[in-house]
N, C-alpha and C positions, 0 to 999 in steps of 0.2 A: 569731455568738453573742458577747455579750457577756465582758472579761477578769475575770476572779475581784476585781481592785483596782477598776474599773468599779462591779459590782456590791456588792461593800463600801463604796463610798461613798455608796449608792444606800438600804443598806440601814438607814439610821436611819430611813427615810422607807416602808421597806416595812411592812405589817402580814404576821407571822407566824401560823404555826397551830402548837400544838402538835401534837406525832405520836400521842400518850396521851390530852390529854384534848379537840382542837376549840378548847384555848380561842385567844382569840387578845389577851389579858391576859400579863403580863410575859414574854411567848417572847424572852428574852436567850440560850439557851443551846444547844450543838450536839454532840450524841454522835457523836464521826467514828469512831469504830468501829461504830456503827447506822446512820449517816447517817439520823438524825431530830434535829429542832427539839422543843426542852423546854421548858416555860414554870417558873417556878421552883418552883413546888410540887412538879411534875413529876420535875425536878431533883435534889432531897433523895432523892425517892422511889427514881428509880432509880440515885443513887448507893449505896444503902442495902442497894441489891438484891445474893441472892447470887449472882444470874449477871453483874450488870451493873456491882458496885461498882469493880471494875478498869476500867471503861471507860473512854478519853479523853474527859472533857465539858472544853469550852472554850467561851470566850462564842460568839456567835453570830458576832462577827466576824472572829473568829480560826478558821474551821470550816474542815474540810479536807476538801471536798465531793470526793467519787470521781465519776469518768468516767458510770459507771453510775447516778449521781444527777444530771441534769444540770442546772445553772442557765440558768434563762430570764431573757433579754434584759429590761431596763428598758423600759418602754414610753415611748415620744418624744412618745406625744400626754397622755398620765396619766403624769406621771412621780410615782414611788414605785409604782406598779406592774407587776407582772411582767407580760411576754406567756408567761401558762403554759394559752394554751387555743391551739388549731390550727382553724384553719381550712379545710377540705377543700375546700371551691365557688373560693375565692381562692387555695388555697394561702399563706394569710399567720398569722402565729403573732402572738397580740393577749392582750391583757387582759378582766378582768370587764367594766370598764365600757367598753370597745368591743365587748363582746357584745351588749350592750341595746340599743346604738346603733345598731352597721354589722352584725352576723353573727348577729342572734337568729332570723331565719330561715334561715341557711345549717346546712350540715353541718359539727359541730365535735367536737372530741375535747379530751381534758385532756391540755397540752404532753408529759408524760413519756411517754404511751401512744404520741402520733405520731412521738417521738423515738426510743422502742422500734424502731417499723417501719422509720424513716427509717436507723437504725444497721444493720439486719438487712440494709435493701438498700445502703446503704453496704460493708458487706462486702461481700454481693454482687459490688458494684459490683469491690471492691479484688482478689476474688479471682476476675474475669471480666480483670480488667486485667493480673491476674499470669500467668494464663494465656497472653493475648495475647501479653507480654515474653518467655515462653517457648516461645510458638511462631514469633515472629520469630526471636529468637535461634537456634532450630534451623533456619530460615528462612534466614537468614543466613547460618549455617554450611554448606546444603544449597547456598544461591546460590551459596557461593565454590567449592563442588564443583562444581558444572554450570559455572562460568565459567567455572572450569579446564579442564574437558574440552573447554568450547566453545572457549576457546584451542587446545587442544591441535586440534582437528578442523580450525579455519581454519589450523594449521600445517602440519598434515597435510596438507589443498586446497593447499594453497599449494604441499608440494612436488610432490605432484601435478601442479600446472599447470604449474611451471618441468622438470619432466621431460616431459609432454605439450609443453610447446612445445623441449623439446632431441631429442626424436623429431623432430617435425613439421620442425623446422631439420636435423636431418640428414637426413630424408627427402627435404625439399629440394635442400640440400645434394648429396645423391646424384642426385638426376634434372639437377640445374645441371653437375654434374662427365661425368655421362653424356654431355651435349648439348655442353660446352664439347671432352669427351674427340673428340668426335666431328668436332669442326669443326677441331681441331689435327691428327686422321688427314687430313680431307681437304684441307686446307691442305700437309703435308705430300705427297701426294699427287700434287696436282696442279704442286707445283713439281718432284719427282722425275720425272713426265712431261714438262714441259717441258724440263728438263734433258737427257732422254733420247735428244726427240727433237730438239736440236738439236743438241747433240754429235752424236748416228750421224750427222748429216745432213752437219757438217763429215769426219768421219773418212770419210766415202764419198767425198765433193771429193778430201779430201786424196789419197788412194788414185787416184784419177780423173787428178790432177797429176801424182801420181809416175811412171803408165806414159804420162801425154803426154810427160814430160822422160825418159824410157827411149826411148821410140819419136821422137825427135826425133834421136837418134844414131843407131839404127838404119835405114837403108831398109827395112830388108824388114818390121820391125812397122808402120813408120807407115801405110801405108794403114790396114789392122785396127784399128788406132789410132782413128786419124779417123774410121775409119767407125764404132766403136763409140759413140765419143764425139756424132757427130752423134746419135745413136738416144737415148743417156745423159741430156747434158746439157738438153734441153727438161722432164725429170723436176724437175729441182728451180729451177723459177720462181721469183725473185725478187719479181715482181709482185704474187706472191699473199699477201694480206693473212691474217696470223694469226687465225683464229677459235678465239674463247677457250670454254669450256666454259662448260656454263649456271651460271649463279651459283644456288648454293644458296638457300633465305629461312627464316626465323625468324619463324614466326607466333605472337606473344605472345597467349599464355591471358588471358582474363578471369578477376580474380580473385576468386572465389565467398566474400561470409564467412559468409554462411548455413552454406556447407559450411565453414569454413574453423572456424566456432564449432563446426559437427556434430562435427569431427575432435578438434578442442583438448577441447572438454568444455564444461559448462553451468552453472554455477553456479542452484542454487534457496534463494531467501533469501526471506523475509515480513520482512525486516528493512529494507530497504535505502532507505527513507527514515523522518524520524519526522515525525508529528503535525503542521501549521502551522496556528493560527489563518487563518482565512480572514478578509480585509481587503483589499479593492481598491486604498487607498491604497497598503500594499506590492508588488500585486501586478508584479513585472516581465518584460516582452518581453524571450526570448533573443532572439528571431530571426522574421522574417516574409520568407514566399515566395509566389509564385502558379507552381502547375504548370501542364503545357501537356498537353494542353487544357484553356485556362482555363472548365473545365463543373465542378458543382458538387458537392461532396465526399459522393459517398454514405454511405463509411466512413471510419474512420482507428482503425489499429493500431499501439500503438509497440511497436518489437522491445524495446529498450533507453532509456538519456537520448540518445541520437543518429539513431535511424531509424527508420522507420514504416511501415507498406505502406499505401497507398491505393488505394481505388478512386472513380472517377469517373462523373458522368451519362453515359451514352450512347456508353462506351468500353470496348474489349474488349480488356480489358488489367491487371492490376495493379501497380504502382509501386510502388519500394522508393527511398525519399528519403534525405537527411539533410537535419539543420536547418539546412544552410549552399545551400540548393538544389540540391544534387545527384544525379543521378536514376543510384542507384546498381546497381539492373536493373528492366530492366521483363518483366512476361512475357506474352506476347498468346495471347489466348483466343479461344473461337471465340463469348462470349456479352458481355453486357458485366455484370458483375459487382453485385452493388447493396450487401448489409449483409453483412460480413466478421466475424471470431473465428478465434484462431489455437489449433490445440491444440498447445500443447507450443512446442517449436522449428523444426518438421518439418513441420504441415501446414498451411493454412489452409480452415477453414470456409465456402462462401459461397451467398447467395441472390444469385436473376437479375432483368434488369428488359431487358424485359417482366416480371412476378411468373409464375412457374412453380410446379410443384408438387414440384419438386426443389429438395435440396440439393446441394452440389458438394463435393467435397474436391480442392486443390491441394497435392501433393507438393512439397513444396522442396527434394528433395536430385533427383529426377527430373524434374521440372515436368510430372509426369502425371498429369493431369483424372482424376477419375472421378465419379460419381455416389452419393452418401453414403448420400441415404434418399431416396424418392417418398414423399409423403404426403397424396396424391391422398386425399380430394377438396379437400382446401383448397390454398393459394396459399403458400407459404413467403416473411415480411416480411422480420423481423429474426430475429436468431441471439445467443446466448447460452449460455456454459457456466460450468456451479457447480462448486464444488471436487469434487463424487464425477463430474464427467467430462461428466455427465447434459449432453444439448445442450435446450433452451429454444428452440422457434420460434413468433413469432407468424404470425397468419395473415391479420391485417386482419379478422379477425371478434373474438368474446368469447374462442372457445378459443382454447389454447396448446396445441403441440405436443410431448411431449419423448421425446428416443431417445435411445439408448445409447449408444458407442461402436462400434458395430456400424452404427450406422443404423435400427434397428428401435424402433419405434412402444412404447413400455413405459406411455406412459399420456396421458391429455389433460389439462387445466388450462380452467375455465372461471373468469374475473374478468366477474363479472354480467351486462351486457345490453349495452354501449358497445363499442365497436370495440376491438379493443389495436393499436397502430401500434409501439411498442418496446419492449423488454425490457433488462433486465441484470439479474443472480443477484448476489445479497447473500450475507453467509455470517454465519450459518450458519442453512441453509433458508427463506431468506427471498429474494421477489422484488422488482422496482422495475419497475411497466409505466407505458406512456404512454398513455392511452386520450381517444377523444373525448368530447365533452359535447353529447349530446343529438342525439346525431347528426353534430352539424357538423364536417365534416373537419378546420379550421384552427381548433377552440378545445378548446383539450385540459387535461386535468388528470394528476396521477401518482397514485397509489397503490402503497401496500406491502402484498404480501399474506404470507402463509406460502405454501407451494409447492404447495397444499392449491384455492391461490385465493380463502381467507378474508382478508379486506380487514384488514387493521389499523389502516390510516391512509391518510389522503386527503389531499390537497396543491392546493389550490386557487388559491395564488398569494400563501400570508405567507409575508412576510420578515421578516428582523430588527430593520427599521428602525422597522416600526410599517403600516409603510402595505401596501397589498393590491397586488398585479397584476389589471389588468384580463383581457381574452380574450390568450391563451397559444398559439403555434404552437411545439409544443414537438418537439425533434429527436433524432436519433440521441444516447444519451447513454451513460455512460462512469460508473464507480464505480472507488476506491481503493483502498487496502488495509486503509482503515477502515472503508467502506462511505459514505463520503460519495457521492453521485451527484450527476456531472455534467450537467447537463439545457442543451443550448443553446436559447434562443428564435428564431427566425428574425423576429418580427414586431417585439419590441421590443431586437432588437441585445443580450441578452444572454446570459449560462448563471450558471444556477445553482447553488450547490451547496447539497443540502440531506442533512440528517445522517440517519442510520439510524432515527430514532421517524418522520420524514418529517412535523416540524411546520412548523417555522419556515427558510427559506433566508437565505444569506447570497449576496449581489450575487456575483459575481465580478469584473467589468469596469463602469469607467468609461471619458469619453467621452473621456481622454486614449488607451486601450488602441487605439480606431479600428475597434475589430471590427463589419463590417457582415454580418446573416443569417446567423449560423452554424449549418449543418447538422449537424454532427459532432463530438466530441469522444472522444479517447485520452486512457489516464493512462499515464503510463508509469516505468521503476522507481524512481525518483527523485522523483515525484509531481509534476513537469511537466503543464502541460495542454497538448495537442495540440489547436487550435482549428481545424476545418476549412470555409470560406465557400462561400455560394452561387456566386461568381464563381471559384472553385479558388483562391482566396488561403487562407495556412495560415501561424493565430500557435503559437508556442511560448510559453507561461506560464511562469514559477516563480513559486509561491505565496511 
């Protein structure tokens, strides 16, 4: 809008109206107590008047126009004329004669009435805004109260942990002092036996000498003498080599941290890494390994940013790594293991290969097998659990499988007519399956359903870059804590990650990264990617 000085210079040039009579003949004059335009006759008149004679009338260019009366802008194309008409179709505020011109068929209104509206939602607007300022600010205040407590709770943990690990150091501490007390008894022990028996051994000699030098003056002892001593002395041989007692041994414990974390405690955080833009360029290798047997990565789980369990093609066993190659336990089964899921700290989840119609549960504080669920008649693929616990098995057909905590059968999941090959659970009730297209085993697509099986979104191979993926062999995949899903390709050497609506992906790896066939991918708490190869080679990521 136009400054009030603006428009006063504008205004020799404007035609007025009176407010009394229409006319638009000498309108020089301005009642700012009525806020109307006078033309001089007018003037007189209501100076005259008995309600209006006290009123401020000043010339026109001296008016002291109120809020509530508002001046419209000079028009830029017709100057001397106001924009006091609106526009509705344009949203533009114009003049008479750009009415005949541009807007005599659009929707329009006279300036003051759309000013009217446009003030009413302007408040609006100011008392929608003032609202917000004051639900922040109690927002605010609310924040720095949960900060605090949430300080106070990680202080809490904290002493927690430093007293869980002043146990755990004395409990050691005590079975160390038991075992060392023990080896100082028999140390002791065994030198007070020796001791023992070679002193008695001299003190008998000695005694032996004394009545051979007694019976050496005597005749009549020394036969007795001699004879005894012949009988005696063959007793304590010289020749005979000292045999020393068995030596004790110290069989050093394997040191369990599975158990070692069971004991100390667990921390559960949804915090513990934030957000990275996905960009190949930054992406970097901690670390790259190949496990032995170098066979090809079925699964990968990361415990923490340091360890993972794998399991491998054609081996009956699971492996517990770190990123620096170190095969930190293994623990041999009696099948060989195919698509893993850990619940909690304590067990792990797993499907077999051959594909069976069981699931498995592996204890990690006992290493004891059992049998989770049968879910005969289908084949148990891949395995997945949602935040309520609920386990997600596909079965290499349309349906899904999902059980309880228990193992029992609570419902099935159909995603349309295409095979499902893998799963991971989104949150909140939302899945990410891998299905084929059109039947063909190695050209697959993803979809995002609700948990229901109604499709939301289809993923056929965009990226961000603009360009399409052609046929897709897509593999074991892995989701965050944002719900980004990791998807590895094994045909075209990459993984993708694509975001929760499941439109568009973003590359993960370029050809500097080396990753050849990747079957498998873990995220782990740190948001690490755990890359696992057909050859059992295995990169570490950070985004």
């Amino acid at each position: 809008m136009a400054s009030n000085i603006s428009v006063r210079r504008a205004q020799d040039l404007v035609t007025y109206t009176c407010a009394l009579c229409d006319s638009e003949d000498g309108v020089r004059w301005y009642c700012n107590d009525c806020q109307e335009n006078l033309c001089d006759w007018c003037k007189e008149t209501h100076t005259r008047g008995k309600k209006t004679q006290n009123d401020d009338v000043v010339s026109i260019g001296k008016a002291n126009r109120q809020s509530d009366k508002p001046i419209p802008e000079v028009c830029k194309i017709h100057p001397g004329k106001l924009c006091d008409l609106y526009c509705s179709d344009c949203n533009l505020l114009f003049c008479s004669m750009c009415l005949s011109k541009t807007h005599k068929h659009h929707n329009w209104k006279h300036f003051e009435d759309e000013f009217s509206i446009k003030k009413q939602h302007l408040k609006e607007h100011m008392t929608a805004i003032s609202v917000k300022i004051e639900h922040f600010k109690n927002e605010t205040s609310e924040r720095h109260r949960v900060n605090e407590g949430f300080n106070d709770n990680i202080d809490t943990m904290r002493k927690e942990v430093n007293s869980q690990r002043t146990k755990l150091k004395a409990e050691v501490d005590y079975i160390a002092d038991a075992i060392l007390a023990e080896l100082s008894a028999l140390e002791k022990e065994e030198s007070t036996m020796h001791k023992k028996d070679c002193q008695r051994k001299v003190e008998e000699l000695t005694g032996l000498l004394e009545q051979a030098e007694i019976a050496n003056i005597s005749s009549v002892s020394l036969f007795e003498t001699e004879r005894s001593l012949r009988t005696t002395l063959p007793l304590y041989d010289v020749n005979v080599k000292y045999v020393s007692p068995k030596q004790s041994s110290f069989v050093t414990g394997s040191i369990d941290s599975v158990m070692l974390t069971k004991m100390l405690g667990i921390l559960h955080s949804e915090n513990r890494h934030e957000k990275t833009d996905i960009d190949s360029k930054h992406v970097q290798r901690l670390s790259k390994f190949t496990v032995t047997p170098k066979n090809q990565l079925n699964g990968i789980y990361p415990v923490d940013d340091s360890h993972a369990w794998l399991s491998l093609y054609q081996y009956q066993g699971l492996v517990l790594v770190n990123r620096e190659d170190v095969v930190i336990e293994t623990v041999k089964l009696d099948f060989c293991p195919c698509r893993i899921a850990m619940v909690g700290a304590t067990d792990i989840l797993m499907t077999s290969y051959p594909h069976s119609t069981f699931v498995y549960n592996l204890s990690l504080l006992d290493k004891d097998v059992t049998i989770f669920a049968d879910i005969r008649t289908h084949d148990a693929y891949d395995i997945s659990i949602n935040k309520r616990d609920e386990v997600f098995v596909s079965t290499s057909t349309p349906d899904m499988v999902v059980l309880n905590q228990s193992g029992t059968i609570v419902r099935k999941v159909t995603i349309g007519s295409e095979t499902i090959m893998f799963v991971v659970c989104l949150s909140p009730g939302c899945l990410c399956v891998v299905q084929t297209i059109g039947g063909r085993l190695y050209d697959r697509n993803i979809k995002i359903t609700d948990e229901s099986g109604t499709v939301i979104q289809t993923w056929t191979g965009e990226v961000n870059n603009g360009q399409q993926v052609g046929s897709m062999n897509l593999w074991k995949m892995s989701c965050d804590k944002y719900d980004r899903v990791f998807v590895p390709d094994i045909s075209n050497n990459q993984v993708y990650v694509l975001p929760r609506d499941g439109k568009q992906a973003v590359c993960l790896l370029d050809q500097k990264h080396g990753v050849m066939e990747p079957t498998a991918v873990g995220v782990d708490t740190w948001g690490n990617v755990w890359i696992g190869c057909n050859d059992g080679t295995v990169h570490v990521m950070r985004l």
